[in-house]
C-alpha positions as CSV (number, residue, x, y, z in Angstrom):
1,X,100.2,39.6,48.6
2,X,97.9,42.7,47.0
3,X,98.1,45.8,49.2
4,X,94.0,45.0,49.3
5,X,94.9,41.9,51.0
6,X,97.4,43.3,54.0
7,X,95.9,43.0,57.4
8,X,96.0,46.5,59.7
9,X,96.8,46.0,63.6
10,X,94.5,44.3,65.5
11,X,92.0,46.6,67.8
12,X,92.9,47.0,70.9
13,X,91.4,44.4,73.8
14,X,89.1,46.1,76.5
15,X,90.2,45.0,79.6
16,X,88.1,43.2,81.8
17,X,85.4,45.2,83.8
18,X,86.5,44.6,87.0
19,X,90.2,45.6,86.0
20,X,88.6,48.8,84.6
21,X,87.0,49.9,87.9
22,X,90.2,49.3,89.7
23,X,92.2,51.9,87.7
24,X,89.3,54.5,87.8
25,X,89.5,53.3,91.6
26,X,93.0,53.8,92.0
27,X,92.9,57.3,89.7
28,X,90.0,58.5,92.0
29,X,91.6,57.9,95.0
30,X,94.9,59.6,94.1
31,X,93.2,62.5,92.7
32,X,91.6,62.7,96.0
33,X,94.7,62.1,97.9
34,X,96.2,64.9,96.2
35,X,93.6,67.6,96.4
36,X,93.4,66.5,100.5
37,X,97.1,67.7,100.5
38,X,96.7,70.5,98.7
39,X,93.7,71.4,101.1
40,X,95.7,70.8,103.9
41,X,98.7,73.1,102.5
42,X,96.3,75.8,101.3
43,X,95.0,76.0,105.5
44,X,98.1,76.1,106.6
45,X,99.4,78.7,104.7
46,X,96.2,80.5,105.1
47,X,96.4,80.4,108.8
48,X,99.8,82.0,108.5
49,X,98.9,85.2,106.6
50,X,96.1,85.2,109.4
51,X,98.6,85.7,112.1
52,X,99.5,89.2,111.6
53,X,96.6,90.4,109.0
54,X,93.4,89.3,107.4
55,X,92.9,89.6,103.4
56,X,89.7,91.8,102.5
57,X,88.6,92.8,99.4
58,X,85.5,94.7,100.3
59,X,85.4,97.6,100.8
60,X,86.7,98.2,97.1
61,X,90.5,99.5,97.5
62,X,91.2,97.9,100.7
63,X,93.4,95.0,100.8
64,X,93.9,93.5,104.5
65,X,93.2,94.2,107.3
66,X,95.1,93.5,110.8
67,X,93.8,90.6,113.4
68,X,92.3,91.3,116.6
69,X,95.2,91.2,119.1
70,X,94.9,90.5,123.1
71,X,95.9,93.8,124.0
72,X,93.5,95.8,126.1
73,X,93.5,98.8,123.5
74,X,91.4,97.6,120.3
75,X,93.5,99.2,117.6
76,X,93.8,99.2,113.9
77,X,91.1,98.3,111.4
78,X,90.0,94.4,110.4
79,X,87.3,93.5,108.3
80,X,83.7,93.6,110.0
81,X,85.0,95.9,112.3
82,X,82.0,98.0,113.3
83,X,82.0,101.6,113.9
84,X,81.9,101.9,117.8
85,X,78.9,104.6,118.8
86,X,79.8,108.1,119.4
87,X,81.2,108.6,122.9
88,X,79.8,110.9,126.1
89,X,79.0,114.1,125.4
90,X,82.3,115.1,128.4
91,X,84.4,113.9,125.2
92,X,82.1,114.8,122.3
93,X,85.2,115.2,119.8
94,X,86.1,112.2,117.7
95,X,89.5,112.0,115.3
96,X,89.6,109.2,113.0
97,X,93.5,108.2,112.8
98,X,94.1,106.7,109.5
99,X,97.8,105.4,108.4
100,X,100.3,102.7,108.5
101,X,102.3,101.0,110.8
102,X,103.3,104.2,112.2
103,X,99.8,105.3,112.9
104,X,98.7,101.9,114.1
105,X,102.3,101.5,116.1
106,X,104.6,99.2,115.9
107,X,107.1,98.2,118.0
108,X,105.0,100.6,120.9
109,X,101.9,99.4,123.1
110,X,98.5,100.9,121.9
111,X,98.4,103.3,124.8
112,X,102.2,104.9,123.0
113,X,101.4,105.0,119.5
114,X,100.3,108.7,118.8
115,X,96.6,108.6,118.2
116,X,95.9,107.3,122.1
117,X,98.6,109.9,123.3
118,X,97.1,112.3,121.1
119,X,93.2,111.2,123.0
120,X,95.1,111.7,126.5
121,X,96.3,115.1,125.3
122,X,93.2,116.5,124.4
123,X,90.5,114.4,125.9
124,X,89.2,113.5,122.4
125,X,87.9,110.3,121.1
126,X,90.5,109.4,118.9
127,X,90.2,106.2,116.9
128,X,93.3,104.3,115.5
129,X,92.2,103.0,112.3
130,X,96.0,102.2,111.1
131,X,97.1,99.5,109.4
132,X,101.1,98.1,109.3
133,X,102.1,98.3,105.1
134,X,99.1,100.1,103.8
135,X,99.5,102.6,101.6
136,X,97.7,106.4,100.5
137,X,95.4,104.3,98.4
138,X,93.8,101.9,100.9
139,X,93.5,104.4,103.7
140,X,91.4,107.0,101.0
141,X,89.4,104.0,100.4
142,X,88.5,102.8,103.9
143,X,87.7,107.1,104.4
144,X,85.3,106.9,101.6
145,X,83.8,103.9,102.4
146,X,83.2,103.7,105.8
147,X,84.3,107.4,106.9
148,X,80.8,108.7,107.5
149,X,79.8,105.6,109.6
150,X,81.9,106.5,112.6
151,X,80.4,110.2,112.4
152,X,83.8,111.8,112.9
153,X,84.5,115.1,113.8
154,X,88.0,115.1,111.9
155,X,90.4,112.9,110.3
156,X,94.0,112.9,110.8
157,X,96.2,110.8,108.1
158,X,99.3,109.6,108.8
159,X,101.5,109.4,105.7
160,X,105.1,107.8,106.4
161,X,107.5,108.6,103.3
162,X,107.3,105.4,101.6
163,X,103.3,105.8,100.8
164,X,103.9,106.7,97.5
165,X,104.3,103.2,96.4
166,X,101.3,100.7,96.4
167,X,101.7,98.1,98.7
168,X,101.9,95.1,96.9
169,X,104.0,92.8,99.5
170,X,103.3,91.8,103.1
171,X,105.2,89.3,105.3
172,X,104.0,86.2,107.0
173,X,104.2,86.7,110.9
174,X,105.5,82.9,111.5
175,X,107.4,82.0,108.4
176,X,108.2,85.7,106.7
177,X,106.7,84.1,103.7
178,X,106.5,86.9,101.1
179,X,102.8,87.4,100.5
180,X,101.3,89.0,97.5
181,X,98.3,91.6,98.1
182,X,98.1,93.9,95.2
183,X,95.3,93.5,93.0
184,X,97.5,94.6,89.9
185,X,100.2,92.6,89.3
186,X,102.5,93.8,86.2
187,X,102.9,91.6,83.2
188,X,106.5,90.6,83.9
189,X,105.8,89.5,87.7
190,X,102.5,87.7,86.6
191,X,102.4,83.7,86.8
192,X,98.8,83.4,85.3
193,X,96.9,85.4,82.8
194,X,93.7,87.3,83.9
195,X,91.1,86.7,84.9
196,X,92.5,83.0,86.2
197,X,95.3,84.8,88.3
198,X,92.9,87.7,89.6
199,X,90.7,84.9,90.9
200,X,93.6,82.5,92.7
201,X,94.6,85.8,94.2
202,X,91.6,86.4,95.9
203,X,91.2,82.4,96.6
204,X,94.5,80.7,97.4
205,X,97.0,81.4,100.0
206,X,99.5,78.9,98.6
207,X,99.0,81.2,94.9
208,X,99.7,84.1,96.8
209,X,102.4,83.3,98.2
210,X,103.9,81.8,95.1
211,X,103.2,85.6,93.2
212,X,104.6,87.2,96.4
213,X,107.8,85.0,95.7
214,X,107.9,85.8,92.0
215,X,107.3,90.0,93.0
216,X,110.3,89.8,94.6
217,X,112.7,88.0,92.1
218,X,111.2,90.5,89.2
219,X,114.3,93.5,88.8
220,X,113.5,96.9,89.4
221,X,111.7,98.3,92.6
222,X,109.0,100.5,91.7
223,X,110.0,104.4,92.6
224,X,107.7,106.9,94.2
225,X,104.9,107.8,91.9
226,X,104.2,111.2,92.8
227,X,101.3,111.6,90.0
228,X,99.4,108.6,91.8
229,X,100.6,110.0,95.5
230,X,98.7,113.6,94.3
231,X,95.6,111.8,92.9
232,X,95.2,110.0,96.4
233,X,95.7,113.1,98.5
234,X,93.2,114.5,96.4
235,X,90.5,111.6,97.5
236,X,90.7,113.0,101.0
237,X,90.3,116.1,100.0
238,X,87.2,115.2,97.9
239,X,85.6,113.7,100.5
240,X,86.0,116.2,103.0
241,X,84.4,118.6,100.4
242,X,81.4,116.1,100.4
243,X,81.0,115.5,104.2
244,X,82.0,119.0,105.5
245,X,84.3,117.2,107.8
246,X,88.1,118.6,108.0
247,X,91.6,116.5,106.8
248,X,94.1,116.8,108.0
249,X,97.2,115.5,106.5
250,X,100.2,114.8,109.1
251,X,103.6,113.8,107.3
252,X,105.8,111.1,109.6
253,X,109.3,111.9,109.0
254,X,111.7,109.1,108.9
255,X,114.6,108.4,111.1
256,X,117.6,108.9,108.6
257,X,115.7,112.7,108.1
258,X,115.7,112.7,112.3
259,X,119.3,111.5,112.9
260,X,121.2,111.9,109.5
261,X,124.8,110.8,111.5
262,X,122.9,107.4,111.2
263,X,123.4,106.9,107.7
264,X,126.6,104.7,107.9
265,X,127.6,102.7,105.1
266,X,125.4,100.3,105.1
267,X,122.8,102.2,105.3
268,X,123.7,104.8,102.4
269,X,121.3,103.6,99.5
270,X,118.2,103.4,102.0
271,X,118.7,107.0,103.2
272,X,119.0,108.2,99.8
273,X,115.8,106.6,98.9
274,X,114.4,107.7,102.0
275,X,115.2,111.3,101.5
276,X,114.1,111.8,97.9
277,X,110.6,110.5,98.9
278,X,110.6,112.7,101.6
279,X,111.0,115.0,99.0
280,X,108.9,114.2,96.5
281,X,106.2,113.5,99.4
282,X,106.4,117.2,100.7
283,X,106.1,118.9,97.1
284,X,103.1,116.8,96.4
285,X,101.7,118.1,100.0
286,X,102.8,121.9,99.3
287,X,100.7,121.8,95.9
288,X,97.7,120.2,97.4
289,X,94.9,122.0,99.2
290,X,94.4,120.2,102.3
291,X,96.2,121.5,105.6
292,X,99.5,119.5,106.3
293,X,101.8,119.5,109.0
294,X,105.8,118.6,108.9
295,X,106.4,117.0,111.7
296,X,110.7,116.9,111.6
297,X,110.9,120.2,112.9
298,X,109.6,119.2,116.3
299,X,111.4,115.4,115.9
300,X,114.5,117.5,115.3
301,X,114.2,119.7,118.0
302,X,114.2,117.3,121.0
303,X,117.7,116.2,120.4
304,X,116.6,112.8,122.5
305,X,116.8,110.3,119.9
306,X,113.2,109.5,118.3
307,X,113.8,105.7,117.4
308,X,115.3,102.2,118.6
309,X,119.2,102.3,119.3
310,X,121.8,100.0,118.2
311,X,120.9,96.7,117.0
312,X,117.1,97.0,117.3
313,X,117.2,100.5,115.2
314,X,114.7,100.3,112.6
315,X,114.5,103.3,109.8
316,X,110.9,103.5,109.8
317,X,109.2,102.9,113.3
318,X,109.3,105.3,116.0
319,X,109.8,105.4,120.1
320,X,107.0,106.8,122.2
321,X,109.3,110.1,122.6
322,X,108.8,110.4,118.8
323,X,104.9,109.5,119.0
324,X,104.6,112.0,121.7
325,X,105.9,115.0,119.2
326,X,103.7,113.8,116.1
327,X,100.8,113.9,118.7
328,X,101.7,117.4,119.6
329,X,102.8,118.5,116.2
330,X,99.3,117.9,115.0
331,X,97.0,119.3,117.4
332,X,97.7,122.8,117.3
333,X,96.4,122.4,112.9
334,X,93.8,119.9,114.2
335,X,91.6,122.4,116.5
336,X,92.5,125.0,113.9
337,X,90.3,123.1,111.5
338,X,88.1,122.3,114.2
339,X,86.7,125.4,114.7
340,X,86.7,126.5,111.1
């Protein structure tokens, strides 16, 4: 037979109509069946990161917020929070507290941390606007963006020896869940190109979660910039140019600095880190122009120990003893500026 006379395959049969429908049936419904689940897994993991802190991307720079707790002291800043009027004229002072989750106080009661014991010492207004994990760059931003609405008198920042690395990480409350924050995420951590990835970040829950996991496998922890550190002291100092209203900048030594006989073995390479950002902290501070105060001297001092004992001990976060002495190590610099 010619080539002209070969048959090609037949063309394929349309199925019936009503077999159609019942695939595009059966399609729909699992499409729909999967994007309920998904739903259902993105609220869930939603309402964990909401246990402990709230995700906010406005004002510009600020990343989360914390929740409102039960506790009879409102403490810490959320998103919406609205700046509380200016109190009696018998405590005409106000001190905006700004800082991390030594400022805001964990593992103390709001009435310990050291912006209400510093209020008690002095009779001031003082507001604790901290935040657990934040870092210099989120607390310059809430200062510049919402500083002048709560008409302060002063600003005290609380900068803990770790704050020259951007917080990029936080923790789910319930599950520990690694939760990704940061709005720059570097090319070998990233999962999606931008602008896709920038969006789920600011969308999903479950997408966070999966780039906080994948932040943590990538090698290498970022060291203490102290370039980026200087630039964000220098926002507070900028705005206190603008508003005529004094900074002042209190530096939160760490335990290992407190108690050095604490560094045993197994704590070696964190109190080696610890130290050299202490370090690299305090230079930045000495070449800076805003008034600073070192707070280890008075920490040091005591000789009753400033943090947790035995198994509870935990590097960073303090005992009301040690709040006690920041809030006193600070207010002799604070009415200084005050009455400059």
């Amino acid at each position: 037979m010619s080539l002209l006379g070969r048959r090609g395959p037949p063309p394929p049969q349309r199925l019936p109509r009503a077999q159609r429908a019942a695939r595009a049936l059966a399609l729909g419904l699992g499409c729909a069946l999967a994007a309920g689940v998904l739903a259902v897994a993105e609220l869930r993991q939603r309402s964990r990161e909401d246990g402990i802190f709230v995700l906010a991307h406005d004002p510009p720079g600020v990343k989360y917020g914390v929740t409102r707790g039960p506790e009879p002291m409102d403490r810490g800043w959320r998103p919406g929070r609205a700046p509380m009027p200016r109190p009696p004229e018998a405590r005409q002072v106000r001190v905006l507290a700004l800082g991390d989750s030594v400022t805001w106080g964990n593992r103390v009661g709001a009435f310990e941390a050291w912006p209400a014991q510093l209020g008690r010492q002095t009779g001031w207004d003082v507001v604790n606007l901290g935040v657990p994990g934040w870092d210099a760059s989120q607390s310059a931003a809430l200062l510049e963006a919402e500083g002048g609405a709560w008409s302060p008198d002063a600003v005290v920042w609380g900068t803990f020896a770790n704050d020259g690395r951007p917080t990029h990480l936080v923790r789910a409350r319930t599950t520990n869940a690694p939760v990704f924050v940061g709005t720059d995420v570097p090319a070998e951590a990233r999962l999606l190109p931008s602008p896709i990835g920038a969006w789920l970040l600011r969308h999903s829950a479950l997408y966070r979660t999966l780039q906080g996991a994948t932040w943590l496998r990538t090698p290498g922890a970022p060291s203490f910039d102290r370039a980026w550190y200087a630039a964000q002291v220098d926002r507070f100092a900028a705005w206190s140019a603008r508003s005529g209203v004094p900074v002042v900048v209190m530096a939160l030594a760490p335990h290992v600095l407190v108690t050095p006989e604490s560094c045993t073995e197994g704590y070696g390479a964190m109190c080696r880190t610890v130290r050299t950002d202490w370090e690299s902290l305090t230079a930045v501070l000495n070449s800076r122009r805003l008034p600073w105060v070192d707070t280890l001297p008075a920490l040091r001092a005591d000789g009753r120990p400033a943090f947790w004992p035995g198994e509870a001990r935990d590097p960073d976060h303090p005992n009301p003893d040690a709040h006690a002495h920041y809030a006193s190590s600070v207010e002799p610099i604070l009415r200084a500026a005050l009455e400059r």
